[in-house]
C-alpha positions in Angstrom: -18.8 -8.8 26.3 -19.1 -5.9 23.3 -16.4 -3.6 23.2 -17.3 -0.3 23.8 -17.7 2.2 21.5 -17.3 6.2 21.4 -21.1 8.3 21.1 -21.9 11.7 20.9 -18.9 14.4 22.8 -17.0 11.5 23.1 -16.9 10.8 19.3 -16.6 14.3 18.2 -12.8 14.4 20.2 -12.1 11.5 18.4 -8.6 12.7 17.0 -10.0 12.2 13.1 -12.9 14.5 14.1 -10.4 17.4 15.9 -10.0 20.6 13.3 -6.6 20.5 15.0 -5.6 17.0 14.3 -7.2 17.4 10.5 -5.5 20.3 9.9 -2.1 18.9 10.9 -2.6 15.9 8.5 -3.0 17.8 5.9 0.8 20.0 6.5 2.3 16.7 7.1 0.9 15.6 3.6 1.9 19.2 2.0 5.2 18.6 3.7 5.5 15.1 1.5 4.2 16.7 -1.8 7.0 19.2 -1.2 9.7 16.8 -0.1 9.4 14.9 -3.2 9.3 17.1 -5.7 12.9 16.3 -5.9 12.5 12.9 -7.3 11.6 13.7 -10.5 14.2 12.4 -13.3 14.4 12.6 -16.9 12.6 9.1 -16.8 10.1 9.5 -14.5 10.9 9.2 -10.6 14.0 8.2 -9.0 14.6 7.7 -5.1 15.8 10.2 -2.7 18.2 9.5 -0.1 18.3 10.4 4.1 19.6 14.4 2.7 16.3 14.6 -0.1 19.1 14.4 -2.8 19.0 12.0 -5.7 22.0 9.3 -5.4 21.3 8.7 -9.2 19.3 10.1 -12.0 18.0 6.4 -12.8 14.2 6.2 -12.9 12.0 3.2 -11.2 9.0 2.0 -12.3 7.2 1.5 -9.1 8.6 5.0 -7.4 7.3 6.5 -10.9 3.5 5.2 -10.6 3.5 5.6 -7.1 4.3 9.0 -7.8 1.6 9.0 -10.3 -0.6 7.8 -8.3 -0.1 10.0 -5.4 0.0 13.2 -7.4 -3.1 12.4 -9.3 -4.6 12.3 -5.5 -3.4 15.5 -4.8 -4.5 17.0 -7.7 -7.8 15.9 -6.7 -7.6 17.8 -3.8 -6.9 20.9 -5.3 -3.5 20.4 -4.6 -1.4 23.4 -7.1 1.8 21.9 -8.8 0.3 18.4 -8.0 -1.3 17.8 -11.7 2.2 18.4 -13.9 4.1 16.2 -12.1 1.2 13.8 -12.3 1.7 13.8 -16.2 5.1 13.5 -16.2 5.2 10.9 -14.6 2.5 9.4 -16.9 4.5 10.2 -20.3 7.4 8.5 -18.5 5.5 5.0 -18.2 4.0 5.0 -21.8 7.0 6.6 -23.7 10.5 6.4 -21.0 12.7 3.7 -20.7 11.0 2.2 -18.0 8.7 0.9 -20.5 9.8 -2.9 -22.8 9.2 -1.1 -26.5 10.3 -5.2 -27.6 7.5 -7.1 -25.0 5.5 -4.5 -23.7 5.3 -4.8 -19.8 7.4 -2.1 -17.5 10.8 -3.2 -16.1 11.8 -2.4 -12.2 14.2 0.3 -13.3 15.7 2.2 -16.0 18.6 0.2 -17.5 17.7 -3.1 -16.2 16.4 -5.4 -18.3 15.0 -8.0 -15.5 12.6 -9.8 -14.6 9.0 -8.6 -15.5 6.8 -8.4 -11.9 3.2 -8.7 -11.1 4.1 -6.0 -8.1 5.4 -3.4 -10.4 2.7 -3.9 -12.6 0.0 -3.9 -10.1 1.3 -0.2 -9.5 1.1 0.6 -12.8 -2.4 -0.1 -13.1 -3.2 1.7 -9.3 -1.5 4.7 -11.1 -3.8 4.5 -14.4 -6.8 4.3 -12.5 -5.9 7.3 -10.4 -4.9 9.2 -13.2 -8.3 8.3 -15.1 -10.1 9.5 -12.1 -8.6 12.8 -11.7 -8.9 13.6 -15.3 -5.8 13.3 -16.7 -4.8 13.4 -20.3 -3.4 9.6 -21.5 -4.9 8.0 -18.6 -6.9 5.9 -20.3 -4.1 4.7 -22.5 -1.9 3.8 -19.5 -4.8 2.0 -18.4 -5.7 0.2 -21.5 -1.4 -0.9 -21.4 -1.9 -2.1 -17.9 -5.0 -4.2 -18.4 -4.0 -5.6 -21.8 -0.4 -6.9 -19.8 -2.2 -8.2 -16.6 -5.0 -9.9 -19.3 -2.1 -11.5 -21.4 0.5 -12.8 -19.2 -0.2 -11.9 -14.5 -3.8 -12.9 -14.2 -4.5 -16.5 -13.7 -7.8 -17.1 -13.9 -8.0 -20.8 -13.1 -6.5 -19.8 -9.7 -7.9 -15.8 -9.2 -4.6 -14.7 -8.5 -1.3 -13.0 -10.3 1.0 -14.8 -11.9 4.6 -13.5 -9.8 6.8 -12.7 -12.2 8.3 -14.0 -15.8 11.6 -13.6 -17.9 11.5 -10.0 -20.0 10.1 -12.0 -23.0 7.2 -13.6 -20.6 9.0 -17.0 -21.3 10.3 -19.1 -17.9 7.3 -18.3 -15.8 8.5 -18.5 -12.0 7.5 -21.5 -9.9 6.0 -19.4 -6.5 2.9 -17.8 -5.2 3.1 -14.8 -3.2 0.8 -13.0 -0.7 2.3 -9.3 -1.6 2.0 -9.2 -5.1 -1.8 -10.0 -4.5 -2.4 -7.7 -1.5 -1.2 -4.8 -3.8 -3.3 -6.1 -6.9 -5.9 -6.1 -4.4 -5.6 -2.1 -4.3 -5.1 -1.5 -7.7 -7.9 -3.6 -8.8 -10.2 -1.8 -6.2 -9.2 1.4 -7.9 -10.0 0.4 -11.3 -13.4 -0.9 -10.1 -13.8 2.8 -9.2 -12.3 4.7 -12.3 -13.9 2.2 -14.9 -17.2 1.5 -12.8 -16.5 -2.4 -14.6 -17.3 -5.3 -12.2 -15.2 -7.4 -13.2 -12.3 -5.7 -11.2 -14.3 -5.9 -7.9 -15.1 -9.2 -8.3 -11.6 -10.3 -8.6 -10.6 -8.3 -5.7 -13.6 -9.9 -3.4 -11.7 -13.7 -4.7 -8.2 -12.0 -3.4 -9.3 -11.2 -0.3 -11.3 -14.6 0.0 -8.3 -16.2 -0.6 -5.9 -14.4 1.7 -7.8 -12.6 4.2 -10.2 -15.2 4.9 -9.4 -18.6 4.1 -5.5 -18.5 4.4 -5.8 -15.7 7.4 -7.9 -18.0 9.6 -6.3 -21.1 8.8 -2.8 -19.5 10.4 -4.4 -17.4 13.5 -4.3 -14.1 11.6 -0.5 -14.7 11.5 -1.0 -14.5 7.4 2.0 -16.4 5.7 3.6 -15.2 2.9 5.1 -17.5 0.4 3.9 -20.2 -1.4 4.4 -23.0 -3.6 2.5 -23.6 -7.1 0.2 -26.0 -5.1 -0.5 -23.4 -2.4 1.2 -25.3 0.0 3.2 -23.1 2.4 6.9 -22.3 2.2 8.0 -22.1 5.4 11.7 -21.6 4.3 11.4 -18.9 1.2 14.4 -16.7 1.3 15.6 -18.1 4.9 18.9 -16.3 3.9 17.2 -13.5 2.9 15.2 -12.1 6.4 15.7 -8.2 4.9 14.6 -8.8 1.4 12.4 -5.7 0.6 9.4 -7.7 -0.8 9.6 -11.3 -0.3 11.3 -11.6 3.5 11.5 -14.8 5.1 8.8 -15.3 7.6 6.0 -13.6 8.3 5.0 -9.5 7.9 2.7 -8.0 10.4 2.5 -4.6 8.5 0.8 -7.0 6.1 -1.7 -8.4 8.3 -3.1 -4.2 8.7 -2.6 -3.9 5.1 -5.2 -6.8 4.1 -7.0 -5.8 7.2 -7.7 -2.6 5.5 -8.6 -3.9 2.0 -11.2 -6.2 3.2 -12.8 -3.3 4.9 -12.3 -1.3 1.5 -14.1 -4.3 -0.2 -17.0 -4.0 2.4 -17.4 -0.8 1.4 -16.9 -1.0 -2.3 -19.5 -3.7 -2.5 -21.9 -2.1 -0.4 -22.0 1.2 -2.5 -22.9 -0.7 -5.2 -25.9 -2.1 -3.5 -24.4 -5.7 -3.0 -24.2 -8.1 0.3 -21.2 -7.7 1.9 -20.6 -10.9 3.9 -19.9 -10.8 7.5 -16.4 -11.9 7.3 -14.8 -9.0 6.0 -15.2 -7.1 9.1 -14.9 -10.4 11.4 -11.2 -10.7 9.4 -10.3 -7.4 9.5 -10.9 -7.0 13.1 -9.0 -10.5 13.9 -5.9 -9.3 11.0 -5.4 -6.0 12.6 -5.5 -7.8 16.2 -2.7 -9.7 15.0 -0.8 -7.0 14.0 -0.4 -5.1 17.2 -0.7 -8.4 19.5 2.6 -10.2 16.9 4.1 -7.0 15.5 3.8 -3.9 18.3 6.5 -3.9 21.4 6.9 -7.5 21.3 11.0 -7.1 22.2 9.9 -4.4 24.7 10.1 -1.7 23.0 7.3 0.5 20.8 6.4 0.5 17.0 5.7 -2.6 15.0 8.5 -4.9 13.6 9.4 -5.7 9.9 9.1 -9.7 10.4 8.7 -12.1 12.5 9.6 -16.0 12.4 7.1 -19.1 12.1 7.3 -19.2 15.9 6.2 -15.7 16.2 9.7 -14.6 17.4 11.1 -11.7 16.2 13.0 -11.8 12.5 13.8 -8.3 11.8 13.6 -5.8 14.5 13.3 -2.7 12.5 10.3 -0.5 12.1 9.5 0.3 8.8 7.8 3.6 7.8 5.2 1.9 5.5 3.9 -0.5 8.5 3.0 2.4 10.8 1.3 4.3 8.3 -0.5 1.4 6.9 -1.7 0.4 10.5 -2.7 3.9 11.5 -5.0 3.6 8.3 -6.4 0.5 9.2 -7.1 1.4 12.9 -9.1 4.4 11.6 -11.1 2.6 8.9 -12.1 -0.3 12.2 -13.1 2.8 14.2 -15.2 4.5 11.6 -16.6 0.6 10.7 -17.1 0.0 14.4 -17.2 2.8 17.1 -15.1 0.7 19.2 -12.8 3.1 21.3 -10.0 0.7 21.3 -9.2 1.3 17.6 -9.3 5.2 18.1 -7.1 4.5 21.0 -4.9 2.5 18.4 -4.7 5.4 15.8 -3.4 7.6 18.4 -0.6 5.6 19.7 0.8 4.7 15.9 0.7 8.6 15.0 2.0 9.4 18.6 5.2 6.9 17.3 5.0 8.4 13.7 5.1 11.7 14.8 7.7 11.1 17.6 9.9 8.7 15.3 9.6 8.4 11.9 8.5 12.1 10.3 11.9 13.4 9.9 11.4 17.3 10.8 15.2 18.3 10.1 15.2 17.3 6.7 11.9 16.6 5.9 9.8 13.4 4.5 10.0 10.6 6.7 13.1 7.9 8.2 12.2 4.8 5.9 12.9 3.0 8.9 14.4 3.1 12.7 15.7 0.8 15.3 14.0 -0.6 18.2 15.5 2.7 19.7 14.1 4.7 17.7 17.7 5.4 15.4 18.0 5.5 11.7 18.2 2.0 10.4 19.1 1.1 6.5 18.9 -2.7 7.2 15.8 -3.2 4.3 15.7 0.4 3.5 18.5 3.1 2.8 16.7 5.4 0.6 13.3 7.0 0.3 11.8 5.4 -2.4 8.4 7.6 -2.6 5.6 9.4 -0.2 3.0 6.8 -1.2 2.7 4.8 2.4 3.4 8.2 4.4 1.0 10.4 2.0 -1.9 7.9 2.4 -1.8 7.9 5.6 -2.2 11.5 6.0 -5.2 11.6 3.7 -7.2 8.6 4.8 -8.7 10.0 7.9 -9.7 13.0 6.3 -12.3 11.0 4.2 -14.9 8.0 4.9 -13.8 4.6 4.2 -13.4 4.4 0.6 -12.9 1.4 -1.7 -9.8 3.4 -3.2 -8.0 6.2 -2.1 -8.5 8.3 -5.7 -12.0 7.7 -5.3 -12.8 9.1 -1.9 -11.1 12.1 -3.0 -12.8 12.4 -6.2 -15.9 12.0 -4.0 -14.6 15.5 -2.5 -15.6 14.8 0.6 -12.0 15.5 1.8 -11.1 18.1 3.6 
């Protein structure tokens, strides 16, 4: 039987079609732009803490591009104050500290000479192609820095995938495949499609989401697994003593199931605006990904929101509700119910911002908790600061614009409000 979808009064109260629910999107995204003014460091962007204070003045590389990126967005929308902080930002990953002036390649943070990662530098290259849409000056030399590191040492194109991480000199590369470092090379390399118009950038981003979203997705049920071996054999035990790790938690993460949801829906789209088939899958997997998400991830221990994790049994890992897997599902419910029609994923979008709004925007000190309990408490089990507005922001902007390939694009587009 077809689902049913919303037509003609009953699409227009669609919440994304409501002046009233537009308009308050748009606060709650002024709100963030405001709230995290305060970040900004010497070096680029540091993290707040629960009071909007800065615990240090020590700048991070992936707070800084997100902050980048997010800015650049804003600027787009005609955002005033949005474009400076944009640039600093910008100066801070060519010139700061953040960058290796030895190897090249951007460390996590300022005064820690680790491990070089393909995440950080998949932000890094989000944030150039941002910044080259909105116009900013050295944009194209961050993005000419970005491609030249992800050329040289992350992409592996015998496999179509990033390389995780390597020593600080690129010797001792590490042993593991990873879904996360992908998902969000996914994004970025859908943004540079957009802000360099080359090809080549889509086309590894339609090989990403193959490989994850499709083939890997449906072989698991939709319960997408995170870690692999070399092989791309499954690591069911990866960081068993670890279940609160920040990026690479043992078991499985149903925010991630939305998240790749989305992007194969932003592939759709980026391949059909350029006049090419878009094969059927990436709305069958979308639809099955994000079904996953709320039937594994939402009130499964009897109480709202969506989990961090969850075991290879489908128990519950972490109980805590992160900030980032809200936002990121209320995104990927409204993209299926622009795709579709289908009034169960409008109904979806409601009940995630009904919890957002209710739980998670913080309206006593502003920005929002980074996570809560099953309760609905502050929680600092995977998350004690505020590392950026990125997740939050997005989400506030993404129903105020068609489904876009990137985020920077449907804003340049200007069809936001």
């Amino acid at each position: 039987m077809a689902e049913p979808s919303l037509f003609g009064e009953e699409q227009a109260k669609c919440w994304p079609n409501l002046e009233i629910h537009r308009q308050w999107l748009i606060m709650r995204g002024q709100d963030l732009l405001q709230h995290y003014r305060q970040a900004r460091v010497a070096g680029g962007f540091g993290s707040l803490d629960d009071h909007g204070k800065l615990p240090d003045q020590a700048a991070r590389t992936i707070v800084t591009a997100r902050m980048v990126h997010c800015y650049c967005v804003a600027s787009l929308m005609g955002v005033p104050g949005a474009a400076p902080l944009a640039d600093h930002g910008l100066a801070a990953l060519l010139d700061g500290p953040l960058r290796d002036p030895e190897n090249d390649g951007w460390f996590e943070e300022e005064g820690i000479d680790g491990r070089k990662q393909a995440y950080v530098h998949a932000f890094v290259a989000l944030a150039s192609a941002s910044a080259l849409m909105a116009g900013r000056p050295r944009a194209d030399e961050l993005c000419e820095a970005a491609i030249a590191v992800i050329e040289q040492h992350f992409w592996l194109a015998d496999e179509g995938v990033m390389a995780p991480s390597y020593a600080a000199d690129w010797s001792d590369p590490e042993a593991y495949r990873g879904a996360n470092a992908n998902m969000h090379s996914t994004e970025a390399f859908l943004a540079m499609a957009d802000a360099t118009g080359d090809d080549l950038w889509l086309n590894r981003a339609v090989g990403l989401v193959k490989r994850f979203g499709h083939d890997i997705a449906r072989s698991h049920d939709y319960a997408l697994p995170e870690h692999f071996d070399t092989d791309w054999q499954v690591l069911p035990d990866y960081n068993h003593d670890r279940p609160a790790d920040d990026l690479r938690p043992w078991g499985r993460t149903p925010g991630h199931f939305a998240e790749w949801a989305g992007l194969l829906l932003k592939v759709e789209q980026a391949l059909t605006g350029r006049g090419q088939a878009a094969p059927d899958w990436l709305l069958e997997d979308a639809i099955g990904l994000f079904d996953s998400t709320i039937a594994r991830g939402w009130n499964i221990d009897g109480a709202p929101g969506i989990v961090y994790t969850i075991g290879n049994e489908m128990e519950v890992s972490v109980a805590a509700r992160p900030w980032w897997v809200q936002a990121e599902a209320a995104n990927t419910a409204y993209m299926l119910h622009c795709r579709t029609g289908q009034a169960r994923f409008e109904a979806a979008y409601r009940m995630l911002w009904d919890y957002i709004a209710g739980t998670m925007i913080d309206c006593n000190k502003g920005g929002w908790h980074p996570e809560v309990d099953r309760r609905g408490g502050r929680s600092n089990r995977v998350y004690p600061l505020r590392d950026d507005l990125y997740h939050a922001f997005q989400a506030t902007i993404i129903p105020l614009m068609p489904v876009s390939a990137s985020v920077a694009g449907g804003a340049r587009s200007k069809t936001a409000v």
